[in-house]
Structure formats: C-alpha cells, structure tokens
C-alpha positions in Angstrom: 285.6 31.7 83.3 283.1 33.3 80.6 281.3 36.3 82.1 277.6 34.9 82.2 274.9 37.1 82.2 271.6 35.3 82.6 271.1 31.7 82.8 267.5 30.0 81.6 266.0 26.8 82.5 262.8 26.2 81.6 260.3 23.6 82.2 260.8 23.7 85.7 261.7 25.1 89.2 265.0 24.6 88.3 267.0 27.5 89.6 270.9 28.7 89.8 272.6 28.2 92.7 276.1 28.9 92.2 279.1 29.4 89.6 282.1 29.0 90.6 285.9 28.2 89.0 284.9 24.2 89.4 281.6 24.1 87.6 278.0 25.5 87.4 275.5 24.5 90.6 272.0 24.2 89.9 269.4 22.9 92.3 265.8 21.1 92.2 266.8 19.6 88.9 266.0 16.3 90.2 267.5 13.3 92.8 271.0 11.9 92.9 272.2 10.1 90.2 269.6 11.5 87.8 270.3 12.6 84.0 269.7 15.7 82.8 268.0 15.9 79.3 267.6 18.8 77.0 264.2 18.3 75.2 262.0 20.0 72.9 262.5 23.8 72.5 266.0 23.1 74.5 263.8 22.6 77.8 265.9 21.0 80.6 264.4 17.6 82.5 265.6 15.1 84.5 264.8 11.3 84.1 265.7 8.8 86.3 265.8 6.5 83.9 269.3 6.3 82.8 271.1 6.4 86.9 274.5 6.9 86.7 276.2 6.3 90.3 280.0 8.1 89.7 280.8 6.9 93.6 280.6 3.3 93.0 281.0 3.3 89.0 277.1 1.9 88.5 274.8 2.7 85.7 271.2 1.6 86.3 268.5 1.3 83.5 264.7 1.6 85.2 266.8 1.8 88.3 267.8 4.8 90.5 270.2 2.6 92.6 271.8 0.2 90.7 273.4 -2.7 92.9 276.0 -4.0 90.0 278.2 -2.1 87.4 274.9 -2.4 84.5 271.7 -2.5 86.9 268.6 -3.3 84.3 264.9 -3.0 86.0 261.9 -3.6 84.2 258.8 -3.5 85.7 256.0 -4.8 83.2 256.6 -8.1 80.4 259.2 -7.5 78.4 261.1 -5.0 79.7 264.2 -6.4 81.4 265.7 -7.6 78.6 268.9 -7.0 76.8 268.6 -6.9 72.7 271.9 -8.0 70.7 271.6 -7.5 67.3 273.6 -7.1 63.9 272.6 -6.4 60.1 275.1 -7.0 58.3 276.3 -9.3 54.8 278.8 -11.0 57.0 278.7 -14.7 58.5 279.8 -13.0 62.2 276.8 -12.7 64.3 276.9 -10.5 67.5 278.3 -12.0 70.6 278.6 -11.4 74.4 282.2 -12.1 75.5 283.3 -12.4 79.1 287.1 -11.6 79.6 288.7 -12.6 83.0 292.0 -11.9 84.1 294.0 -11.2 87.9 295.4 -7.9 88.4 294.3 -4.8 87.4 292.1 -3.7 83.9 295.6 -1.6 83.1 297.5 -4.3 84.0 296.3 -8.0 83.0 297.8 -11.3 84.3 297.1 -14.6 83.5 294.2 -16.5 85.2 295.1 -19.5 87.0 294.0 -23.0 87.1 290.7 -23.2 88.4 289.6 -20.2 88.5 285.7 -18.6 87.7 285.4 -17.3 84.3 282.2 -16.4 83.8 278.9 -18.0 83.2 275.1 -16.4 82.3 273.2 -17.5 85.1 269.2 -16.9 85.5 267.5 -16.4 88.3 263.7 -17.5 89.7 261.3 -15.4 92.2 259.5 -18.3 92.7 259.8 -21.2 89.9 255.7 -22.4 89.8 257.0 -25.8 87.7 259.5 -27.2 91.0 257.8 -24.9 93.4 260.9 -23.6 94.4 261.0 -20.2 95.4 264.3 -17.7 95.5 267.1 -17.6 97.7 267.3 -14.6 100.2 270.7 -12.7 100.2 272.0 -14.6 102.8 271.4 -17.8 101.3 272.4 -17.2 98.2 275.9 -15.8 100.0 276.1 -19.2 101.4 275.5 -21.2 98.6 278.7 -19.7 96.9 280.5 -20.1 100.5 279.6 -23.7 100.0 280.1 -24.2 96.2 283.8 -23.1 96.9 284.0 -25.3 100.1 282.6 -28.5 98.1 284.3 -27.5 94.7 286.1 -30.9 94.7 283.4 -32.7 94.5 282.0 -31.2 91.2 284.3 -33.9 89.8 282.3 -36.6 91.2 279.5 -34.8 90.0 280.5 -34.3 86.6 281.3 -38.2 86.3 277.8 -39.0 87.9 275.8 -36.7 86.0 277.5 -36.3 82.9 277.6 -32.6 80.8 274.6 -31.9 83.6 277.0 -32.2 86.6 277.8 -29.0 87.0 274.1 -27.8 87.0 273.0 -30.6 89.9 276.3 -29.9 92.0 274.8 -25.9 92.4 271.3 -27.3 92.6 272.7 -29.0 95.8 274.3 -26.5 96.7 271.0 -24.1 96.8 269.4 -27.0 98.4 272.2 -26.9 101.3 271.9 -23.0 101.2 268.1 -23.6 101.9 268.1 -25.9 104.6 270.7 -23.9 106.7 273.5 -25.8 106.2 276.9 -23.6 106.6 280.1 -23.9 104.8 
C-alpha cells in the first residue's frame, strides 16, 4: 500500500474516513449507488444520475433505484428515450438484437419450442384515445399468469384475427387482468 500523506477533496464536505489493505473509505460523498465524477479543476461530485446497483447488477439513468438491469427515467418530454444511431458509407443500419437462450450466459443451450424470445412492448399511464388506464403490478402479474394459462388459444386467435391475433389475445388478456379474473 503507497504511504499517503494528505488526501484532497474539494467541492465538498467530503472527508476521509479510512484506508485500509481493501480500498480507500471516504464519507458524505453522496447516497448509495451514486457516481463519483471528477469535474473542473479535478473537483470531486457525485451525481445520481448514472445509478449503478452492484447487489442486484442494475444501472439506472435519471433513476437512483433502478427496478430492471437498464432502468431509464425521464421526467420532462423527451427524455426517456433511447437514440440508436450510425454514420457510416455502409448499407447496415444500427439494430437492437434480442438473444435468448436456456442455461447460463457462459453456458448457452438451445431454446425450445415455444418458448418467449423477446418482443418491444410499450406501455400506457392512461391511454386518453381508449380511455384505458394502466395496469397495477398485480394485474399486470396476472395478465402474464393468464397469457401462459390461455397460450393455446392464441392459435384460435391468430386464425380469427389474422397477423393482429397476437396483439387482441394480450388485449384480452389485460381485459381479464382488469376485471379480476385469476389464472
């Protein structure tokens, strides 16, 4: 361990609170999960807008508790949005892949018949044009209890309602969800 001498933060109350052989402890930086930032004139902040949560393997954007792996929170038009974007004299254009797969990330096996691969899904507070408003938690756990419990019937669905089918059998199922119903 290097000898230290003095140790400066400025730019706040930061202070030192210990050194030991596992790593430098420093206290009033800021709350869990928040990123330190060297600034101008190598003055040290901390922003909570970058969260990382290292128990659960989170990182929030606008969020001090993210709630998924990538947790994005904007709070004013425009904000919560995700920009994809390539410049390049190629014909590929950028792309969002979903990769699916049982076991483990270090260990892949094949998927199997039927199962969920992915999808980009949106989601309403309250939708003014069907005057529908958002599922609670609960609800929406039981609309997935009952899409898996009905999932044969998306067939009839599909047949019914064409390339659409899919979209009106979890429209019923939200409808189910809403009234109560349980799977």
């Amino acid at each position: 361990m290097p000898n230290w001498k003095k140790v400066i933060v400025s730019g706040s109350n930061a202070a030192l609170n210990n050194i030991t052989s596992s790593g430098l402890q420093l206290r009033n930086l800021g709350a869990e999960n928040e990123i330190l930032i060297v600034g101008a004139n190598t003055q040290v902040t901390s922003s909570n807008l970058l969260a990382i949560d290292t128990v659960n393997q989170r990182v929030g954007i606008g969020t001090s508790t993210p709630q998924v792996k990538l947790d994005l929170v904007g709070e004013s038009s425009g904000e919560a949005q995700v920009r994809v974007a390539q410049h390049d004299d190629t014909s590929d254009g950028p792309d969002i892949r979903f990769f699916k797969s049982h076991g483990t990330a270090a260990s892949p096996t094949a998927i199997a018949n039927g199962d969920y691969i992915g999808a980009v899904k949106h989601y309403l507070e309250y939708d003014h044009i069907m005057g529908e408003r958002k599922l609670t938690d609960t609800e929406s756990d039981e609309k997935e209890k009952l899409a898996k419990k009905y999932k044969p019937a998306m067939d009839s669905f599909k047949d019914q309602y064409g390339k659409e089918g899919e979209s009106v059998y979890y429209a019923t199922m939200t409808k189910k969800a809403k009234k109560g119903e349980q799977a």
